[in-house]
C-alpha positions in Angstrom: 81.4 -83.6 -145.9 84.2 -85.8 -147.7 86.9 -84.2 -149.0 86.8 -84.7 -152.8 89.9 -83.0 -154.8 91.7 -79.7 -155.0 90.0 -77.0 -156.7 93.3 -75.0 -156.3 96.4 -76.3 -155.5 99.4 -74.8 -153.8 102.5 -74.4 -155.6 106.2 -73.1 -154.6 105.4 -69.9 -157.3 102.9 -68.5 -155.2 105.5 -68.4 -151.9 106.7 -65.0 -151.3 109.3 -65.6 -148.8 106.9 -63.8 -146.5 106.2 -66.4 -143.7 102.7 -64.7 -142.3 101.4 -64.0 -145.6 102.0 -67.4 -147.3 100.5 -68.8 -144.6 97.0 -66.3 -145.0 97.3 -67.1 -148.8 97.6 -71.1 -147.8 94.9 -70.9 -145.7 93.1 -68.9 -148.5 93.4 -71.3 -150.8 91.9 -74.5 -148.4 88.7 -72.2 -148.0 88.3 -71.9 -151.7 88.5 -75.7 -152.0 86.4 -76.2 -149.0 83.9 -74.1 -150.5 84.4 -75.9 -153.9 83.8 -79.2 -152.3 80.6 -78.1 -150.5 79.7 -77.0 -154.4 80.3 -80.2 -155.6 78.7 -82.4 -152.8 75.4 -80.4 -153.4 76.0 -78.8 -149.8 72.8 -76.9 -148.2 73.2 -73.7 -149.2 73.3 -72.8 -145.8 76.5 -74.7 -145.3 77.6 -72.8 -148.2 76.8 -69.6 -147.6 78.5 -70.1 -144.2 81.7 -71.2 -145.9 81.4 -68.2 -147.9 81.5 -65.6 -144.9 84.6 -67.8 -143.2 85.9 -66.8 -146.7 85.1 -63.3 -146.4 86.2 -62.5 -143.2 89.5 -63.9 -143.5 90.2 -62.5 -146.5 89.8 -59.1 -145.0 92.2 -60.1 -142.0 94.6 -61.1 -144.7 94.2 -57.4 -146.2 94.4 -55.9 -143.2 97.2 -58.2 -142.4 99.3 -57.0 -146.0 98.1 -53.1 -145.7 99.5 -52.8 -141.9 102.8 -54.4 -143.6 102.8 -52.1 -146.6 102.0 -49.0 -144.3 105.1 -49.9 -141.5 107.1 -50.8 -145.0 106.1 -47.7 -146.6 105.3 -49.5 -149.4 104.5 -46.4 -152.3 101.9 -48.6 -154.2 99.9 -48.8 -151.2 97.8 -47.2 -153.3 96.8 -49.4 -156.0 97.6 -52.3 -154.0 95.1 -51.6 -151.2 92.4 -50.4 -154.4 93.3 -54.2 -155.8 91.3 -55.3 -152.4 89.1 -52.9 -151.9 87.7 -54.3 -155.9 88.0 -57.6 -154.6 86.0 -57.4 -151.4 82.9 -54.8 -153.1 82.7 -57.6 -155.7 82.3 -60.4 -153.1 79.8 -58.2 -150.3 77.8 -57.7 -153.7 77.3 -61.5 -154.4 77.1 -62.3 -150.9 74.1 -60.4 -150.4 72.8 -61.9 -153.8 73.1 -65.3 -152.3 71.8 -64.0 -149.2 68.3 -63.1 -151.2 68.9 -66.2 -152.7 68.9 -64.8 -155.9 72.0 -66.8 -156.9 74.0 -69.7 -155.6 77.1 -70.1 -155.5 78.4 -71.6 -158.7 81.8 -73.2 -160.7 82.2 -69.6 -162.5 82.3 -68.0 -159.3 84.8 -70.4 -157.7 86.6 -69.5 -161.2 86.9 -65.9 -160.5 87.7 -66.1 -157.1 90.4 -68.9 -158.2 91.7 -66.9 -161.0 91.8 -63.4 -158.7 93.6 -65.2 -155.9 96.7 -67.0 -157.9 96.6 -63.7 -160.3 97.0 -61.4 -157.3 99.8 -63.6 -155.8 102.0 -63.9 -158.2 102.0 -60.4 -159.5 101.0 -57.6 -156.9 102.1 -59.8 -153.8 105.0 -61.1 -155.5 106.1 -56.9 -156.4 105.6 -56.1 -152.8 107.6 -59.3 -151.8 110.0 -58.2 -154.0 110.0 -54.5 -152.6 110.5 -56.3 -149.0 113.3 -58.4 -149.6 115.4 -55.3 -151.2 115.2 -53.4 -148.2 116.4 -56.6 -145.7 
């Protein structure tokens, strides 16, 4: 599989001085383009759907990884922050079993929305957490 372009790329804006965490959201964003070049290659869905559960399951290690950190920071919007996820990954288990049945594929407007919710999420609930962080160092 050649590497054909960025679907998302990185930018300085979506640091959050938090070295773990930009790293997950780094490694977040190569999976999204992985998955959007396996899209645009006409990959076997297989391949794809594979991608797609690398996706998922690092995603929830990234949660996890953030909701430990919020919990030890005492973090108080946990809360939301943690039902931000928890939207995020029900939305996801739903399609993947959809593309599991094959009753969909995995398509641009999907890659869209999981695009859009990742740099949206970034640089407004992750960079208020961030924020929380740094005043307390």
């Amino acid at each position: 599989m050649v590497n054909v372009m960025a679907f998302m790329e990185w930018n300085d804006s979506y640091n959050l001085g938090i070295k773990e965490i930009d790293e997950q959201h780094q490694n977040l964003f190569a999976l999204v383009n992985k998955m959007y070049n396996y899209v645009v290659q006409g990959a076997e869905q297989n391949a794809t759907r594979k991608i797609l559960e690398e996706l998922i399951d690092y995603t929830l290690l990234h949660f996890a990884t953030e909701e430990a950190e919020f919990k030890r920071q005492q973090y108080p919007k946990f809360e939301e922050h943690k039902q931000e996820h928890d939207d995020l990954v029900r939305i996801v288990w739903e399609f993947q079993g959809r593309v599991r049945e094959k009753s969909i594929t995995i398509s641009f407007e999907v890659l869209e929305m999981l695009s859009d919710w990742l740099k949206n999420h970034t640089t407004h609930s992750d960079l208020e957490y961030a924020k929380f962080i740094h005043s307390r160092q």
